[in-house]
C-alpha positions in Angstrom: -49.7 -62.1 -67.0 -46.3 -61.7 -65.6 -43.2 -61.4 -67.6 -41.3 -62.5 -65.1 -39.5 -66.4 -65.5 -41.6 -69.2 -63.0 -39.1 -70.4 -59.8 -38.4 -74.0 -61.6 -37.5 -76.7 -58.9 -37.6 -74.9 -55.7 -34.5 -72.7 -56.9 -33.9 -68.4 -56.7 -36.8 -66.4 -57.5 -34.9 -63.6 -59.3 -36.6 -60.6 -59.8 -39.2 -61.4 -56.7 -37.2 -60.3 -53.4 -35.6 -63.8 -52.7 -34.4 -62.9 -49.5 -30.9 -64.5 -50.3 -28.2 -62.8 -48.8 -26.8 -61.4 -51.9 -29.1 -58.7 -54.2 -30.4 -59.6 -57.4 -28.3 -58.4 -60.2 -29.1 -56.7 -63.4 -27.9 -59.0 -65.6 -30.5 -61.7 -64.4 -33.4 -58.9 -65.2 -34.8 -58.7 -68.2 -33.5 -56.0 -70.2 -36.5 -53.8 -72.0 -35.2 -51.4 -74.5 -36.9 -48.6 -75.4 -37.8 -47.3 -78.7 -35.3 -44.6 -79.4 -37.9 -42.7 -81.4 -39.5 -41.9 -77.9 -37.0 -40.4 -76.3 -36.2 -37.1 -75.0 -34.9 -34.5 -77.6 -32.7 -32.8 -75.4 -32.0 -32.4 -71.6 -34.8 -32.1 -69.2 -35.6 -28.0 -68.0 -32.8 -27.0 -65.6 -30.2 -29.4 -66.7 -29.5 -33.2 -65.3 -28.9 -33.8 -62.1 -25.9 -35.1 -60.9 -25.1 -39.0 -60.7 -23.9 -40.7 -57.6 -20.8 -42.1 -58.9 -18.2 -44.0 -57.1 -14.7 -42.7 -56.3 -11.8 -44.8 -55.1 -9.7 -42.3 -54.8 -6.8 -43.3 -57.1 -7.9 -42.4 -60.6 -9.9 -46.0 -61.4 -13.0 -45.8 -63.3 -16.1 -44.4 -61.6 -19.7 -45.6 -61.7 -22.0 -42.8 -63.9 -20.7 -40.7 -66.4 -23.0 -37.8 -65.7 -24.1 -37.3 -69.6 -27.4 -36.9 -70.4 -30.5 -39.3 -70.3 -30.3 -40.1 -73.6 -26.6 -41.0 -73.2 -26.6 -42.8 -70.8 -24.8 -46.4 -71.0 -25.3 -48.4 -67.9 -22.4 -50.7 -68.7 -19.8 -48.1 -69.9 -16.9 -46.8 -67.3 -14.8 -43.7 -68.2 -11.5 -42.7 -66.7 -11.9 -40.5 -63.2 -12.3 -36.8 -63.5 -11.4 -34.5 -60.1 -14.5 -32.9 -59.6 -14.3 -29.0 -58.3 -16.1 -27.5 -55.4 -18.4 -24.4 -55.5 -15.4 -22.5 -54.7 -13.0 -23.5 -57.5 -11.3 -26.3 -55.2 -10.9 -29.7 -56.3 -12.2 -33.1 -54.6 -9.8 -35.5 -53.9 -10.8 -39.3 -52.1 -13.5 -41.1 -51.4 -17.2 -39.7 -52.7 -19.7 -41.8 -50.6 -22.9 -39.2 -52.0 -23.6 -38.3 -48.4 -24.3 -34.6 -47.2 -21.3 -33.7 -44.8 -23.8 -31.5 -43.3 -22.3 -28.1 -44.6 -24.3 -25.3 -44.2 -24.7 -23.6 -47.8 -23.3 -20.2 -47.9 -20.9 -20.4 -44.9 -17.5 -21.8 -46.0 -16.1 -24.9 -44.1 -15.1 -24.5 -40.4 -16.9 -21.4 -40.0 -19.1 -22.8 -37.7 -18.6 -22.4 -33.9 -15.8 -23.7 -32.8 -14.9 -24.3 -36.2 -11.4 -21.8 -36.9 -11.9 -18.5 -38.2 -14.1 -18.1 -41.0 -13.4 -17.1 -44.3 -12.2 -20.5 -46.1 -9.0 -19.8 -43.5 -7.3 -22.3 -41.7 -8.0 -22.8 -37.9 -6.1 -20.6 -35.7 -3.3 -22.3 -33.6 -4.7 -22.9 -29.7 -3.5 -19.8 -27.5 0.0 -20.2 -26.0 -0.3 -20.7 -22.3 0.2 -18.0 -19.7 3.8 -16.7 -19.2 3.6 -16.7 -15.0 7.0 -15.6 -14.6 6.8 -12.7 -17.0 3.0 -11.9 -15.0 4.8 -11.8 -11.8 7.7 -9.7 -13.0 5.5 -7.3 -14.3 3.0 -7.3 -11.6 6.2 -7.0 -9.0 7.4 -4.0 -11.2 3.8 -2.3 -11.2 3.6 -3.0 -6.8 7.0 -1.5 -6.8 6.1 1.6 -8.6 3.2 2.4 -7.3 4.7 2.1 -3.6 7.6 4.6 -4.6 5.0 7.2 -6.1 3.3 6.7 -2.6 6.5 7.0 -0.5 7.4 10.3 -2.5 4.5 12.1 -2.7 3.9 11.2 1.1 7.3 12.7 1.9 6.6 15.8 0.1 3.4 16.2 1.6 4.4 15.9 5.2 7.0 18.2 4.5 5.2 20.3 3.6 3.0 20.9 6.3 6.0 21.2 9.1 5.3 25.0 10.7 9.8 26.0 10.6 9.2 29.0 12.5 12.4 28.7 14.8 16.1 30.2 13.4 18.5 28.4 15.3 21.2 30.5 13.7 19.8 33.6 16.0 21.3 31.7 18.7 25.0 32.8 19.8 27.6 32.1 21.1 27.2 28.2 20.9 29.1 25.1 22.2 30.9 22.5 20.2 28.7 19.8 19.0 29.6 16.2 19.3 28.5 12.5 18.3 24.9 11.7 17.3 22.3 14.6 17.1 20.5 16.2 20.1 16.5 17.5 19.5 15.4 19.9 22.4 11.3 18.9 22.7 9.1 20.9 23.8 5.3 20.7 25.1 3.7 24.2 25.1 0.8 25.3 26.8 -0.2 26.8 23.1 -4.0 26.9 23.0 -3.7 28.2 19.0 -6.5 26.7 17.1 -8.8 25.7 20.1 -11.8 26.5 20.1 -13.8 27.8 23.7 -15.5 24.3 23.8 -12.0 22.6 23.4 -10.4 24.7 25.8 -12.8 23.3 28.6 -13.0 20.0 27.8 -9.3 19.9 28.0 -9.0 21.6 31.1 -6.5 24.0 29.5 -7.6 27.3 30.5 -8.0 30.3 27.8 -4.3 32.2 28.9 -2.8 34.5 26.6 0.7 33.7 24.9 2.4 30.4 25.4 4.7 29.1 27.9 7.0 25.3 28.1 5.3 23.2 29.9 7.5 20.4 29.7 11.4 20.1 28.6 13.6 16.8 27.2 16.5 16.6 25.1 16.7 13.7 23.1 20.2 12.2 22.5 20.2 10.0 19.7 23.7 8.3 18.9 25.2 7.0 15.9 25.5 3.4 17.1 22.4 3.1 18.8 21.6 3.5 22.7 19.5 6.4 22.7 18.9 8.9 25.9 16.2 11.3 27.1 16.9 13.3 29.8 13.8 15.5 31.0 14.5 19.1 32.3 12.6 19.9 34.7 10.3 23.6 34.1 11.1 24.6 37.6 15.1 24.0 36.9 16.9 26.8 38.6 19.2 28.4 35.4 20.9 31.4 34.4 19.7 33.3 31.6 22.9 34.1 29.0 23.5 36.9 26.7 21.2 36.4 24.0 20.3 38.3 20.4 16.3 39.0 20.4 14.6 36.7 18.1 12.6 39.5 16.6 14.1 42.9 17.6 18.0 41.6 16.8 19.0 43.0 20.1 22.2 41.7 21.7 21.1 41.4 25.8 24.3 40.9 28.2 24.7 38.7 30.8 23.4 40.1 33.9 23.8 36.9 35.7 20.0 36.4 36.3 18.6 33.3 38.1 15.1 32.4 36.9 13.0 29.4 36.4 13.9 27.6 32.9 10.2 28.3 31.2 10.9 31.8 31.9 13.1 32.0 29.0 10.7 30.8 26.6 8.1 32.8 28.0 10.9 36.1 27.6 12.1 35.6 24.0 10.9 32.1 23.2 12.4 29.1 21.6 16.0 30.7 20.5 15.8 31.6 24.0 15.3 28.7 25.6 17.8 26.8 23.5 20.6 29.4 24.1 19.9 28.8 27.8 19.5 24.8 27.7 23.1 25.5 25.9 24.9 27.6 28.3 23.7 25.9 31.4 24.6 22.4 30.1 27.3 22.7 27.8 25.4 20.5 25.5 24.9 21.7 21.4 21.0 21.5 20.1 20.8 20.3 16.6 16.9 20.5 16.2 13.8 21.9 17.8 10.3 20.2 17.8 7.6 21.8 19.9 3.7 20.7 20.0 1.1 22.5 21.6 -2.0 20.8 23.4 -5.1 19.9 20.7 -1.7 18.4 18.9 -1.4 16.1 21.1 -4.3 15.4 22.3 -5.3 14.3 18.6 -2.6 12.6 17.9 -3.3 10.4 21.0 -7.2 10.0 19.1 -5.9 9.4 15.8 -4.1 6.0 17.1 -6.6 5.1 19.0 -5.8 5.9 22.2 -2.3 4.8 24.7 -2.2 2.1 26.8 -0.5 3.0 30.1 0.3 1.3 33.6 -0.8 3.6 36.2 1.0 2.8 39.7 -0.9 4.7 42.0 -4.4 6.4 41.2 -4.2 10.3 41.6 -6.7 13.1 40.7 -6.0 17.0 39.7 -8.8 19.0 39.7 -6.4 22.0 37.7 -5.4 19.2 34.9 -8.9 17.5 34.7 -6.9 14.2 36.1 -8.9 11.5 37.5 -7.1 7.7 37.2 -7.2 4.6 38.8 -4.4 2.3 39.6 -3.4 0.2 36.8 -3.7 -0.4 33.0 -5.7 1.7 31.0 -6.0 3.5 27.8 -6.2 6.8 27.5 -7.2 9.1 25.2 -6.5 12.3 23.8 -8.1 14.0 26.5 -7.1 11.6 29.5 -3.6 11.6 28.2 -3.1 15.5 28.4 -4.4 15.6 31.7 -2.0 12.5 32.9 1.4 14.7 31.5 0.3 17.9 32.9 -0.6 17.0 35.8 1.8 18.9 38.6 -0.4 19.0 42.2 -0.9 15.9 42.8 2.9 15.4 43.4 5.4 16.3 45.8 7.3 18.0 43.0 8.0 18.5 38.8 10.3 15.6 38.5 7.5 13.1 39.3 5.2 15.1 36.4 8.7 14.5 34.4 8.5 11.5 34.8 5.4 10.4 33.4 6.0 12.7 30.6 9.2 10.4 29.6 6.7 7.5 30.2 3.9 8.8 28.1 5.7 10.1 24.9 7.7 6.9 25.0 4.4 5.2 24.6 3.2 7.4 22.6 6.1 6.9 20.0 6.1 3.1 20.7 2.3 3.5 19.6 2.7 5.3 16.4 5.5 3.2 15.1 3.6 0.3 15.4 3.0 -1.9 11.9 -0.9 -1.3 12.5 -0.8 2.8 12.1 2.5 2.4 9.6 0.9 0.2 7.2 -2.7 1.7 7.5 -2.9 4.6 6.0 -6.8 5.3 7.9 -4.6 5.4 10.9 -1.3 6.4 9.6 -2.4 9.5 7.8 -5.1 10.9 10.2 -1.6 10.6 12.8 0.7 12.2 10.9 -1.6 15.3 10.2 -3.0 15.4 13.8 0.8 15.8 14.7 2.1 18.0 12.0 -0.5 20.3 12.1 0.4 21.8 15.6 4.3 20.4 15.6 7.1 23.6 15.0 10.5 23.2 14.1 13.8 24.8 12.9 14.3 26.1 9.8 16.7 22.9 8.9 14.9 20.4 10.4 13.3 17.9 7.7 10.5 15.1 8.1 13.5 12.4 7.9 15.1 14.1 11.4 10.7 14.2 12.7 10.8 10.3 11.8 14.4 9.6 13.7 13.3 11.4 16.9 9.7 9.4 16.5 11.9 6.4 16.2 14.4 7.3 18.7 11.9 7.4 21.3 10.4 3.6 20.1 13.5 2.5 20.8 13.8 3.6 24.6 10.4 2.2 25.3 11.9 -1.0 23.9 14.5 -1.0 26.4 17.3 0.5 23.7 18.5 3.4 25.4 17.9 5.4 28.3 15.2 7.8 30.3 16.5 10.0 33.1 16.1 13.4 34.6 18.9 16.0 34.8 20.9 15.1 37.8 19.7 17.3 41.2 21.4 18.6 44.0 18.6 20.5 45.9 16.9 23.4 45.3 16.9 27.1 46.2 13.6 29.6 46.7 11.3 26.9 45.2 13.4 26.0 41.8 15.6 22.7 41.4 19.2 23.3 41.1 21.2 20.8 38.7 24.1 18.6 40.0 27.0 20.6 37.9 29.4 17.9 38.0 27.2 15.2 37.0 25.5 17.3 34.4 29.0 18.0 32.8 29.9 14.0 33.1 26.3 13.6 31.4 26.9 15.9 28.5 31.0 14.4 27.7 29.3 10.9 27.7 26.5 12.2 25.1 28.5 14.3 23.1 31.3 10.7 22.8 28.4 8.1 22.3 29.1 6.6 25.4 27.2 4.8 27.6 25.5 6.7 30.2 26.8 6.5 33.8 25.1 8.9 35.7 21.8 8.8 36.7 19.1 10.9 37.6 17.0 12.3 40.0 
């Protein structure tokens, strides 16, 4: 028979799950006490458990006192007591007896995501990226780098210019003027070549060297460039001279020969000490190439674009073109400026030479070779392998001339021959009195006047 006290007119049913909104409260159940005799002597084995208690946060009275069973008073409150963690910190606010799903053993907010471990606080997000100190850098690293390039470039072509030529063996010279004059040379030099390259190049296997074509480049301090080509068949005098390699001081006998003659006699001091006497003019550097030079220089860029205005052939040169444009190549292009019996005479094969090289510099300079160093460096080896020069000319003075010539393609200076008169015995005699207008107008930076043949 239940204990429990009969619903009496329909009213709550205490004790009995009611279903009324609000709970049944301890007071209304029947309070059984126990007979103290039957308790517990001590503490259960491994202590009491703790007691969900309730925690305003602000020091009132909590719920559960935590003493033993046998202590226990459900209707006694006891002042709040902060509470310490498993690692000596105390709890402050609201206790609601949940789990707050921390992992044992791994201190808070060492989780991912979660700071840095360790019971330290979260590290501070990471500044964001400081662009402007990024670009400086980066700028600085560009510029460096570039500089290294430039310098070790400069030494290394340098270093490979052949200065074989002493241009202080030459006597007796002229004044020198405005702007700096380069005597260039194309020799028939078949150094390097081998048998096979000798016949595809149509060059013949002859002993020694000889010029086989002649300019002086003028280039002025204020711009407007000039290249005047001198023909090999010029009719000239050769000087006194002191023998390149003997030291020998030769008179003037007042001998009349054909201008490569004095390369071919004593070569390039020679042949600038002539060039001088005959023309009045002073030569500040020399730059001679020889045939596989050019040839792979013309390769290395790729070849020459050139407008051909009447087709010609040369069975001595290997030449064989068709009116029009065309690129050639390295092999083309030394049989287009050596070609001599297919014209009436040297100053057409002049000429094309001044036409060619122009090109050929215009070519070279260009931003794809410059900035490419597949092309670029492949040029600049092709050319410096075969190129001579004197003893004080520097890779600077090689990049000038280079640029010099750029320009008169462009349109920023002038080409010409030496002026003519006629010729005598086979050999092209110069126009003295335009040759000495020519060289005051050089040697002033003046506009040239006179004009060729």
């Amino acid at each position: 028979m239940s204990d429990w006290p009969d619903d009496q007119g329909g009213g709550r049913r205490y004790g009995r799950g009611s279903g009324d909104a609000q709970p049944d409260g301890a007071r209304v159940m029947r309070h059984v006490q126990r007979d103290p005799a039957s308790r517990p002597a001590g503490p259960p084995p491994g202590g009491v458990p703790p007691q969900p208690a309730y925690d305003d946060g602000y020091g009132e009275p909590q719920y559960g006192n935590g003493q033993p069973y046998g202590d226990a008073r459900d209707d006694v409150f006891e002042p709040r007591t902060p509470r310490q963690d498993p690692y000596g910190q105390q709890q402050q606010g609201y206790n609601s007896g949940y789990n707050t799903g921390q992992v044992y053993g791994q201190p808070s907010g060492g989780g991912p995501g979660g700071g840095n471990g360790g019971g330290q606080p979260p590290r501070a997000p990471r500044p964001a990226p400081n662009w402007r100190r990024r670009i400086k850098i980066g700028s600085i690293t560009l510029i460096t780098a570039l500089v290294v390039t430039s310098v070790a470039t400069y030494f290394w072509a340098d270093g490979k210019l052949k200065r074989d030529v002493d241009l202080s063996k030459v006597i007796e010279r002229p004044e020198g003027g405005a702007g700096t004059n380069y005597l260039i040379v194309g020799s028939d030099s078949r150094e390097g070549m081998s048998a096979e390259e000798k016949k595809k190049l149509h060059t013949g296997s002859a002993e020694g060297k000889r010029t086989d074509s002649m300019m002086i480049l003028h280039v002025a301090d204020d711009g407007g460039n000039t290249m005047v080509s001198l023909p090999r068949d010029s009719n000239v005098t050769i000087p006194s001279f002191k023998g390149a390699e003997s030291g020998k001081l030769y008179p003037n006998q007042g001998r009349q020969t054909k201008l490569n003659a004095a390369y071919a006699e004593d070569g390039p001091e020679l042949l600038v000490r002539t060039v001088e006497y005959n023309t009045g003019l002073r030569i500040d550097h020399y730059a001679e190439i020889g045939f596989g030079g050019f040839a792979k220089i013309v390769d290395s860029v790729g070849g020459v674009e050139m407008d051909i205005p009447k087709a010609f052939k040369d069975k001595w040169s290997g030449a064989d073109f068709e009116a029009g444009k065309q690129t050639l190549n390295g092999q083309e292009a030394l049989a287009f400026v050596r070609t001599r019996h297919a014209f009436s005479s040297d100053l057409d094969r002049t000429k094309n030479q001044q036409k060619f090289l122009a090109a050929l510099a215009h070519q070279v300079a260009t931003p794809g070779t410059i900035l490419n160093p597949f092309k670029l460096y492949p040029t600049m080896g092709a050319g410096l392998d075969t190129l001579i020069v004197d003893k004080d000319m520097g890779i600077t003075d090689v990049g000038s001339m280079f640029w010099a010539m750029k320009g008169i393609t462009g349109g920023d200076g002038t080409s010409m021959n030496i002026p003519i008169s006629g010729s005598v015995g086979g050999n092209l005699v110069w126009d003295k009195a335009k040759v000495k207008t020519l060289v005051k107008e050089l040697n002033n930076d003046e506009k040239v006047t006179v004009s060729g043949s």
